[in-house]
N, C-alpha and C positions, 0 to 999 in steps of 0.2 A: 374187236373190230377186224382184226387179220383175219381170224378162225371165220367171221361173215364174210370176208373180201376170196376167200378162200372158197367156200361153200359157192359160192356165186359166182367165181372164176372158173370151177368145176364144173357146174351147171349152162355157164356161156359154151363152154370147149363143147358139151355132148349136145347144144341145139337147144337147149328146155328153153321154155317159157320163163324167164327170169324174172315176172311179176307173179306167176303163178306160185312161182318156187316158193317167193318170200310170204305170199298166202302160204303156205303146206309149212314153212317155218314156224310162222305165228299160230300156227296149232298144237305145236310140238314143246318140244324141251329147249327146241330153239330159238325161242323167241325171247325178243331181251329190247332192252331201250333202245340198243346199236342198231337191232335190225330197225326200229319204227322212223329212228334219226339218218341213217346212213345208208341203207338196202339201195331206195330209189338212186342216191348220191352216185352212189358207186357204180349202179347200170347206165348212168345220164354221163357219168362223168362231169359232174356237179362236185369241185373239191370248193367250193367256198371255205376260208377260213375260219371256224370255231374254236380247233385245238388244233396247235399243227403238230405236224410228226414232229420235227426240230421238239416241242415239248413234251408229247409222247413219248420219243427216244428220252429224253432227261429224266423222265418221271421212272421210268423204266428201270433205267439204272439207278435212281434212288431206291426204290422198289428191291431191287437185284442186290444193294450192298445191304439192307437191311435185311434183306432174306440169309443169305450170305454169315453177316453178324450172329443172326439164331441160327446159324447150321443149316440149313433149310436150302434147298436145291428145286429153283424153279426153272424145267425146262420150257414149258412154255412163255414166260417170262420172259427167260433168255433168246428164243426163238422171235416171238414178237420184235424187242427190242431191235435183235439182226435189221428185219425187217426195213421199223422204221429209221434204221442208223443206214441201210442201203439208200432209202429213199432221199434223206440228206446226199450224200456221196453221188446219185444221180442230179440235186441242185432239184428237187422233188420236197423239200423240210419245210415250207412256208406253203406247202399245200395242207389241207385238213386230213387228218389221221385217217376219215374215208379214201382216203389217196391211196392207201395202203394198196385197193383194190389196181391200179394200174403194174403193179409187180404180179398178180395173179390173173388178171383177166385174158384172154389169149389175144394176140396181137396188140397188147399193147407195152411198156414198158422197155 
């Protein structure tokens, strides 16, 4: 979900077509459930609740200590998690983990 909110926060900053883009996604190695659930969400700014970040961050960090337990070093993981543990701390956790996207979008955040 970041890595989409990211991609499309990048794509808002240079001007594109940000319906276009997530077509050129869905052809690619980038297409995944997030973009088909979440793309539109994140350009409308549509965070309706399904999963919030406040759970996303928790899940994350389960995620992180059992990584963590086998040795295993997830920076993306870790990255994510930041993310959605920022969006808590901006009072942003009871929005939908597509929320993500308002920390990467420009102007907004």
């Amino acid at each position: 979900t970041a890595g989409l909110a990211e991609g499309l926060g990048l794509g808002a900053a240079l001007g594109l077509n940000l319906g276009m883009l997530q077509e050129v996604f869905a052809q690619t190695g980038a297409n995944s459930r997030v973009l088909e659930t979440d793309g539109e969400d994140m350009e409308a700014r549509d965070h309706e609740c399904y999963f919030s970040a406040a759970h996303a961050s928790k899940d994350s960090g389960i995620a992180l200590d059992l990584a963590e337990a086998a040795g295993l070093n997830l920076p993306l993981a870790e990255a994510t998690k930041k993310q959605y543990d920022k969006m808590i701390v901006l009072g942003k956790g009871e929005l939908d983990k597509s929320g993500v996207a308002e920390l990467t979008f420009p102007g907004r955040g």
